[in-house]
TORLO-285398 format. One record per residue (C-alpha): residue in three letters; x, y, z. Coordinates in steps of 0.1 Angstrom, whole numbers, plus 5000, padded with zeros to 4 digits. Example, Ala and Ser with C-alpha at 12.3 -4.5 7.8 and 13.67 -1.06 7.14 Angstrom:
BEGIN
ALA512349555078/SER513749895071/
//
This chain:
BEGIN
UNK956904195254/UNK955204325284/UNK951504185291/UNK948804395282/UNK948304445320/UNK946204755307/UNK943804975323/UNK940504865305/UNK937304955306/UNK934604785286/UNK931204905292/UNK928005005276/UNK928905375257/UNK929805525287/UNK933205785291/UNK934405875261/UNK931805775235/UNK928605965233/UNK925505795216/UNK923506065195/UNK920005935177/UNK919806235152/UNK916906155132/UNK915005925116/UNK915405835076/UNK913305565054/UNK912605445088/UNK915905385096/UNK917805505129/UNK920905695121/UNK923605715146/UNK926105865157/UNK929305775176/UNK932205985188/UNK935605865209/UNK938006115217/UNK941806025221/UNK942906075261/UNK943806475255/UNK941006545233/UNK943106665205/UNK942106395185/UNK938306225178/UNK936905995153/UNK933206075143/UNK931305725130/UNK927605755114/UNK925505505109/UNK922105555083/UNK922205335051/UNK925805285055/UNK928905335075/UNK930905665078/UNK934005765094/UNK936006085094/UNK939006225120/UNK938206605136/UNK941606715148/UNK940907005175/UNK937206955168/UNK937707055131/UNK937206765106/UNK940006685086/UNK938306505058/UNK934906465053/UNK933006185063/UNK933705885041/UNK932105535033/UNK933805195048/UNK932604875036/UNK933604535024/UNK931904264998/UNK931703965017/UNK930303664992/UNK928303874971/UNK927204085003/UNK928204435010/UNK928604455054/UNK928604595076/UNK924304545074/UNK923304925086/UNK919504855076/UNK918604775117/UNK921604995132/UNK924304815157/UNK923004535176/UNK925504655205/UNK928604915214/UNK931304865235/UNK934005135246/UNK937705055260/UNK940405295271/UNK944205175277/UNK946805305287/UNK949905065285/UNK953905045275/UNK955104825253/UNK958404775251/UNK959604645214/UNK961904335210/UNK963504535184/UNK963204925192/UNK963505095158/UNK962105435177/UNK962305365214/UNK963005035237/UNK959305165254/UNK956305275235/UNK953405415253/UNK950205295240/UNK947405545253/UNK944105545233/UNK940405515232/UNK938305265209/UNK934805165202/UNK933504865189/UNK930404845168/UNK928504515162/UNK926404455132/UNK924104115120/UNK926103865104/UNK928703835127/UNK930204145117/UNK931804425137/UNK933504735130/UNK936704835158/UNK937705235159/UNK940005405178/UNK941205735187/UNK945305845198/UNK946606185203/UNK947906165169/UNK946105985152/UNK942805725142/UNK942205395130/UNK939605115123/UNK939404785115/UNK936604515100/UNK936104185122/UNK934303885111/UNK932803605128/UNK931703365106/UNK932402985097/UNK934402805069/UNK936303005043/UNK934803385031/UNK935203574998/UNK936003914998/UNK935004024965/UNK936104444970/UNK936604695000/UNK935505005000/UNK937505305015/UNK937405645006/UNK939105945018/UNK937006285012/UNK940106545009/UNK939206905014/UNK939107144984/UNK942707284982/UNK944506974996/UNK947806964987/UNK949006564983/UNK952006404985/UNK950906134958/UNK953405834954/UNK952205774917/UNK952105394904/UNK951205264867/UNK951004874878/UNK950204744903/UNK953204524897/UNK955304714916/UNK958304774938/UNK956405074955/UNK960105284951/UNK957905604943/UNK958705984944/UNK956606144970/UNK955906494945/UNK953806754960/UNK951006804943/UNK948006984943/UNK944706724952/UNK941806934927/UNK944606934902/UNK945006494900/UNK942506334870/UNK940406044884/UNK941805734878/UNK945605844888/UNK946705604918/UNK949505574941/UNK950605344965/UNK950805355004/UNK951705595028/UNK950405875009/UNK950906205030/UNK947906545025/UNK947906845036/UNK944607045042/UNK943907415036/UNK944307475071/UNK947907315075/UNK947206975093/UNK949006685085/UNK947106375072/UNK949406045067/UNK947505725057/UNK948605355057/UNK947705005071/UNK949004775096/UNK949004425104/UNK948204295066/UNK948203935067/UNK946303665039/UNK944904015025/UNK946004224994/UNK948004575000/UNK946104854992/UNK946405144969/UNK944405424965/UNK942905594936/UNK941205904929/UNK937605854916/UNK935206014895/UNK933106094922/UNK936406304941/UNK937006064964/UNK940405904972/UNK939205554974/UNK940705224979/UNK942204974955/UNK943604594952/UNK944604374938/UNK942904104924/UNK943303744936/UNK946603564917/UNK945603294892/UNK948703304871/UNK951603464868/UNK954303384840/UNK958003584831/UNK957803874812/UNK958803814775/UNK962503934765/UNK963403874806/UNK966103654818/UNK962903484835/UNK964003474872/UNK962303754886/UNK960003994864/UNK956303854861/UNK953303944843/UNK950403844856/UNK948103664831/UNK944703574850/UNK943303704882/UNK939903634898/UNK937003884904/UNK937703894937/UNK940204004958/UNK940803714986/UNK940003384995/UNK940203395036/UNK938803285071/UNK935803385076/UNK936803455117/UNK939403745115/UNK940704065118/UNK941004275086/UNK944004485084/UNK943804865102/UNK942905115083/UNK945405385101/UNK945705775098/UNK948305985113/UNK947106335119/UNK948706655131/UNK949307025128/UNK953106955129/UNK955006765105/UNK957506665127/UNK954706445147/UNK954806235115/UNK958106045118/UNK958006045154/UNK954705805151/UNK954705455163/UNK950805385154/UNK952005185124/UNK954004895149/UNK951404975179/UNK948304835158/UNK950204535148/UNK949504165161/UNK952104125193/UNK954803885190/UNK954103505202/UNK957803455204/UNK959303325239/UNK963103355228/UNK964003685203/UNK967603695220/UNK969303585190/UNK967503845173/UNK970704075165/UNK970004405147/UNK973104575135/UNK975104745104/UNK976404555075/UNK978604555047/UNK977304555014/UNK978604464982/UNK976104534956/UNK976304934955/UNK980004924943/UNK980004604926/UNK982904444944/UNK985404744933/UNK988304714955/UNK991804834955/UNK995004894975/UNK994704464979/UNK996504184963/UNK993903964948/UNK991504024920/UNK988304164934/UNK984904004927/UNK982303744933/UNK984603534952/UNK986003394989/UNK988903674985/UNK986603954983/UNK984303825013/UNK986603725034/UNK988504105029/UNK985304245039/UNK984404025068/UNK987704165081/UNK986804525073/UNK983004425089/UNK985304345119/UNK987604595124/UNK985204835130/UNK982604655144/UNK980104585117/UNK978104245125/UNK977504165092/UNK978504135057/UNK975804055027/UNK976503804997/UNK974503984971/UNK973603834940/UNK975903604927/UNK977103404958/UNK975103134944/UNK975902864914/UNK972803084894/UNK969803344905/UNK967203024911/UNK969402784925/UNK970402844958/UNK971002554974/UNK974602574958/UNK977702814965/UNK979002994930/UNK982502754922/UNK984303114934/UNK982703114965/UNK983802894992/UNK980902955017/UNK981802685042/UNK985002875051/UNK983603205050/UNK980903175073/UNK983302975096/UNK986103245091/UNK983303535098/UNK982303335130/UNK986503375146/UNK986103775138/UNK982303765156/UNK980703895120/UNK976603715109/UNK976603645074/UNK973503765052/UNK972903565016/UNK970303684990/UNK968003514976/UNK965203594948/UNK961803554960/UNK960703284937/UNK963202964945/UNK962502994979/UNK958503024978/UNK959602694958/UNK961302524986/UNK961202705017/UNK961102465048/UNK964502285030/UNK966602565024/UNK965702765057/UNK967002445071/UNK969602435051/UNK970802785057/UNK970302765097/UNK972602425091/UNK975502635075/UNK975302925098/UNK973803185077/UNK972603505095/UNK969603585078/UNK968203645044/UNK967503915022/UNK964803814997/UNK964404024962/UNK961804144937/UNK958604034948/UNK957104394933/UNK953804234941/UNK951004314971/UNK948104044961/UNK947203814986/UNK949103544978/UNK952003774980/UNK951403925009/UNK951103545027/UNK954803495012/UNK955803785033/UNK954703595061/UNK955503275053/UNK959003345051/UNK959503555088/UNK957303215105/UNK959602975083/UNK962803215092/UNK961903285127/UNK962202905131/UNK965302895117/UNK967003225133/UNK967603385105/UNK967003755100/UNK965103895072/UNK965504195049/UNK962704285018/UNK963704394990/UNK961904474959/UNK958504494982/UNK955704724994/UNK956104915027/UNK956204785063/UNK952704705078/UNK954104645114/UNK955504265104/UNK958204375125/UNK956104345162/UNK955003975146/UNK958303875138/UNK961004105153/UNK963603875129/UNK961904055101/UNK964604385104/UNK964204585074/UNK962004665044/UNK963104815008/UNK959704974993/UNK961805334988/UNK963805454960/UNK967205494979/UNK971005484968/UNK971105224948/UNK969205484920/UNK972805654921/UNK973905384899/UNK971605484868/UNK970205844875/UNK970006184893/UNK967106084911/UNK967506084948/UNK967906454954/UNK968306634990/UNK964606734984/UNK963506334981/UNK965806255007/UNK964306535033/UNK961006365025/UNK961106015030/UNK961206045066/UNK957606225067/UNK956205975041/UNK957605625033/UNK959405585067/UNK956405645087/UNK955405325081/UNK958505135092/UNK962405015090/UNK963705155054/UNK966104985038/UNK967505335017/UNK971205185017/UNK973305515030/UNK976505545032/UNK978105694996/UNK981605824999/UNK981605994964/UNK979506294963/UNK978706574944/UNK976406894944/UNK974006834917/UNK975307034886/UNK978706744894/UNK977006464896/UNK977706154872/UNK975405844869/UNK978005564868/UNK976505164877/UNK980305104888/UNK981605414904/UNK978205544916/UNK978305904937/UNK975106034958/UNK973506404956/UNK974406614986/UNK977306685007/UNK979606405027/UNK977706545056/UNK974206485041/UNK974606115036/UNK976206055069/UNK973206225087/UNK971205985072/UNK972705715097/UNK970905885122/UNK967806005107/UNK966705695086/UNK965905385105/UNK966305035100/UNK967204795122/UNK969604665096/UNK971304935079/UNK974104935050/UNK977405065043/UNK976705055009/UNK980305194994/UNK983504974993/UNK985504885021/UNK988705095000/UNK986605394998/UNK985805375038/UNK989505315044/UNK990705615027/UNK987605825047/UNK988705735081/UNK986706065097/UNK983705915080/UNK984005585087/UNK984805575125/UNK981605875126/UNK979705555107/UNK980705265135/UNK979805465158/UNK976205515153/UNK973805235166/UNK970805105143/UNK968505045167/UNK967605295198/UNK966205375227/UNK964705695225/UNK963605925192/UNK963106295193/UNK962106485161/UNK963606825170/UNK962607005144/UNK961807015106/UNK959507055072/UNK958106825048/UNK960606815016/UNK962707135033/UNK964606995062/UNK964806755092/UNK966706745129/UNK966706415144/UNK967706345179/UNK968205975187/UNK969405835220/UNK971205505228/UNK972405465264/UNK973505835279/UNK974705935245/UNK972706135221/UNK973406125183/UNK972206385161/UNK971406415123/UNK970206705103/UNK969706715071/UNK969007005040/UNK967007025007/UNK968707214978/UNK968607515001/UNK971607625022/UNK970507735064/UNK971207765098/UNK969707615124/UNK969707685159/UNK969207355177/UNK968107385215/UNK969607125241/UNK967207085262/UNK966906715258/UNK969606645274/UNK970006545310/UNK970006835337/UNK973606845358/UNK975206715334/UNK978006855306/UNK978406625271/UNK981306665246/UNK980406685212/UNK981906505186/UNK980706575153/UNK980706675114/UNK979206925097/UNK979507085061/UNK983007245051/UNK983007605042/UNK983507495002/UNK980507235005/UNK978407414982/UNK981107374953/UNK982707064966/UNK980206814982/UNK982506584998/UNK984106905018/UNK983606865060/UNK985006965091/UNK985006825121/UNK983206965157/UNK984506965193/UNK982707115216/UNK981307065256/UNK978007135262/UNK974707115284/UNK971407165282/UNK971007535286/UNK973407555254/UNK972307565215/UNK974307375189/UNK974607655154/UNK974007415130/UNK975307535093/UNK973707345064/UNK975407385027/UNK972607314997/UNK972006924999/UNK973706975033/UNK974006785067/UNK975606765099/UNK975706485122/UNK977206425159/UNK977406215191/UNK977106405223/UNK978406155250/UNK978206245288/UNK981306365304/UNK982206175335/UNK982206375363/UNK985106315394/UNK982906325425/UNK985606415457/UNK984706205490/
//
């Protein structure tokens, strides 16, 4: 990580904050604060009278109205407004980081203006201002051990918002939500969602909410209330949990007993931010880093064995094989045929889904079919990191002794199941496992959790979150739709790596698709899912069909191992909320592109002007087949040469896609 060798100012409200006194009220002085982000495009308004207001102006207009922060510390709401701030202090930086892991971009400019408030009690309120975006956070500066009893956080949404409202009925949850549009005056109190939730105003800015670095803290959700508010909500503080009755008992809870309060913490820290990304187009939405930028840095000297990559992944198909000469299942056959596959294309790893181990809670021990030893030594000759899962539960049981254990055998990393909690205690598993992993070196996947909260700049081993409804729905409904997928990446992926599992090689338009748990196909044309490869992100990203299926979809495939999963640059080209998206990614000189469709057939004409000047690129690609529309799994492949004063026509059935690599030609320079 670079230093923050940052230009900094801090100084006595001087620059880019201006001090109004704007009346007096009850004999209190109400104030009023304003930092702009560096262009101006972006400033966050804070009042201060009997309590603490904030609201975002984008372009000087507000975006929502000005809304109460506050938290109940020990029976004590603060920030204490009664005698105004005791001081203000203002800081601009201007910095690059450059990410261990670079899910976006290997550099991340990190330009912004802030403002720190402080208040009696040891209490103090941090703001700041980016060119897309705002965010605060509480601080506290007090001895011993604090309870926080409730937050307060509302968002006060225009009149003829329109909401895209990730609905939840528990907060027992795996947060794998539809994002819905919906109309904002048209939700009942009471409804609540989880986070990000995405709005859009009357006048057609963007307004994406979430939180970043969330550590020994509950997740929030957010609820509409009586008074019209979109206002926060947690979890209460985890007494006891027990199985739910008629459950096998290893993984579904209900929780029995809760406190009154929300967390039991250190009375000197940081609260998580509070973090909106705003803008008039949607394609600034998943081209936002705020999410990582506000999260604690990494401590970590040594992240070189850190290796993102692509893996193999058993789960989707359930081990259903053919063209071989063993029986295909849970066993070393089966793993060792797909470390091969893994390494003949050059896939770093393979996953041992459930069932590797002897049962679901014990997983100190291999299944009697599964001769780990020699598969992890045979996947170390063929250069291929082997990935076991694990329920949460067993390991928050014994941790520190199978981490070790696991780091003794040569195991990869982890990926750790059905948590579908976000209370404190929860939350401080997350972390507990990337520290414990991290020491280790084993990598870490989430499944069955809430979204990223920048974990990922903490512990760059932590690659990939679930927290989406993604392909594995295939296997037991018509769920994921071309409009759902043409969504996530303005909503849920905002917020980090997502773990959506692409990569189906039976598909079908949707009046032919089947829901089969076996033979599982995916909504949307071949074309569609492979774009996904370069639109989604995670730093650990699945081939989630069998290795047969691949084999007999070669053009596929070798389109597949080609594409990286981590990058170093990201340019949204172009795109809508629920309608469509063009994502150029680059790795190196070489450019890959993904676009992807809704239900809704178009052509788009995709300008080239991000590529380098001088300089011609062949184009190897795929793009929808003229049958698509009837056939999903129709394509045809693209050769072209091209430079940056070119466009690319890009030809999208329904549910369509195309996706390509455009790789610099080498030019012969004469002597």
């Amino acid at each position: 990580m670079l230093p923050q060798s940052c230009l900094v100012f801090l100084m006595r409200i001087l620059l880019s904050v201006m001090l109004f006194i704007s009346g007096l009220f009850s004999g209190l002085r109400a104030e009023r604060y304003e930092v702009a982000s560096p262009s101006g495009q972006v400033t966050v308004r804070i009042e201060v009278e009997s309590k603490l207001h904030w609201s975002v102006l984008w372009e000087g207009k507000q975006v929502f109205d000005s809304s109460e922060i506050r938290v109940e510390v020990d029976s004590c709401w603060v920030p204490d407004t009664s005698s105004g701030t005791q001081s203000v202090w203002s800081a601009q930086v201007d910095d690059w980081v450059e990410p261990d892991i670079p899910v976006k971009r290997n550099r991340i400019r990190d330009n912004h203006r802030s403002l720190l408030l402080r208040f009696p009690g040891g209490v103090s309120v941090e703001f700041r201002a980016y060119d897309n975006g705002g965010a605060y956070r509480f601080l506290l500066d007090r001895a011993g051990e604090v309870r926080i009893d409730r937050e307060r956080f509302e968002l006060r949404l225009p009149k003829g918002s329109s909401i895209w409202f990730p609905e939840e009925e528990s907060m027992v949850s795996h947060n794998e939500r539809f994002f819905d549009r919906m109309s904002w005056d048209g939700i009942v109190p009471g409804r609540y969602c989880s986070l990000p939730v995405l709005v859009e105003t009357p006048d057609g800015v963007k307004l994406w909410y979430s939180e970043s670095d969330l550590f020994d803290y509950p997740a929030m959700y957010l609820e509409k209330g009586e008074d019209g508010g979109l206002n926060g909500k947690h979890s209460r503080y985890v007494i006891q949990a027990v199985p739910r009755e008629g459950d096998s008992g290893d993984r579904n809870e209900v929780i029995v007993e809760e406190a009154p309060y929300i967390a039991l913490t250190s009375g000197r820290r940081a609260f998580p931010w509070r973090v909106c990304v705003v803008g008039a187009l949607d394609t600034v939405l998943p081209e936002s880093d705020l999410v990582y930028l506000l999260a604690a840095p990494s401590n970590a000297r040594d992240v070189s064995w850190v290796k993102p990559g692509r893996a193999v992944w058993d789960w989707y198909h359930v081990n259903n094989l053919f063209g071989v000469d063993f029986e295909a299942g849970i066993n070393t056959e089966t793993y060792m045929h797909g470390i091969d596959f893994a390494a003949e294309h050059g896939l770093e790893y393979v996953i041992l889904d459930e069932g590797w181990s002897v049962s679901p809670t014990e997983l100190f021990q291999p299944s009697p079919t599964v001769d780990l030893s020699a598969i992890v030594s045979y996947a170390k000759t063929k250069g291929v990191g082997v990935i076991l899962w694990c329920l949460w539960k067993p390991v928050a049981g014994d941790m520190e002794r199978l981490f070790d254990l696991y780091r003794r055998w040569g195991i990869a990393g982890v990926k750790i199941d059905f948590m579908q909690r976000s209370d404190q205690a929860m939350v401080n598993f997350y972390n507990q496992v990337a520290e414990c992993a991290f020491r280790n070196h084993l990598l870490v996947d989430f499944h069955g959790s809430f979204k990223p909260t920048g974990l990922i700049r903490t512990y760059p081993n932590v690659l990939s979150y679930e927290g989406v409804k993604g392909n594995e729905n295939n296997k037991w409904s018509s769920d994921i739709t071309p409009r759902h997928n043409v969504t996530l990446p303005f909503t849920r992926m905002v917020a980090g790596p997502m773990d959506y599992t692409p990569g189906a090689m039976s598909n079908a338009q949707p009046e032919h698709h089947r829901i089969s748990f076996e033979h599982p196909m995916s909504i949307g044309t071949r074309c569609h899912e492979l774009a996904k490869y370069v639109v989604y992100e995670s730093p650990l990203q699945m081939l989630c069909d069998s290795p047969s299926k691949y084999r007999q979809e070669r053009d596929s495939l070798d389109m597949i191992a080609r594409i990286p999963s981590v990058w170093d640059d990201t340019l949204v080209l172009d795109g809508r909320i629920g309608e469509f998206i063009v994502t150029a990614r680059r790795k190196g000189e070489s450019w890959y592109v993904g676009a992807m469709s809704n239900e809704n057939a178009r052509i788009l004409e995709l300008e080239l002007g991000f590529l380098s000047d001088g300089v011609s690129y062949s184009v190897h690609g795929m793009e929808d087949g003229v049958n698509a529309h009837r056939h999903a799994e129709d394509y045809r492949m693209v050769s072209d040469t091209v430079t940056r004063a070119d466009q690319l026509r890009l030809k999208l059935a329904p549910g369509g896609g195309w996706v390509g690599v455009l790789s610099p030609i080498a030019q012969n320079n004469p002597d």
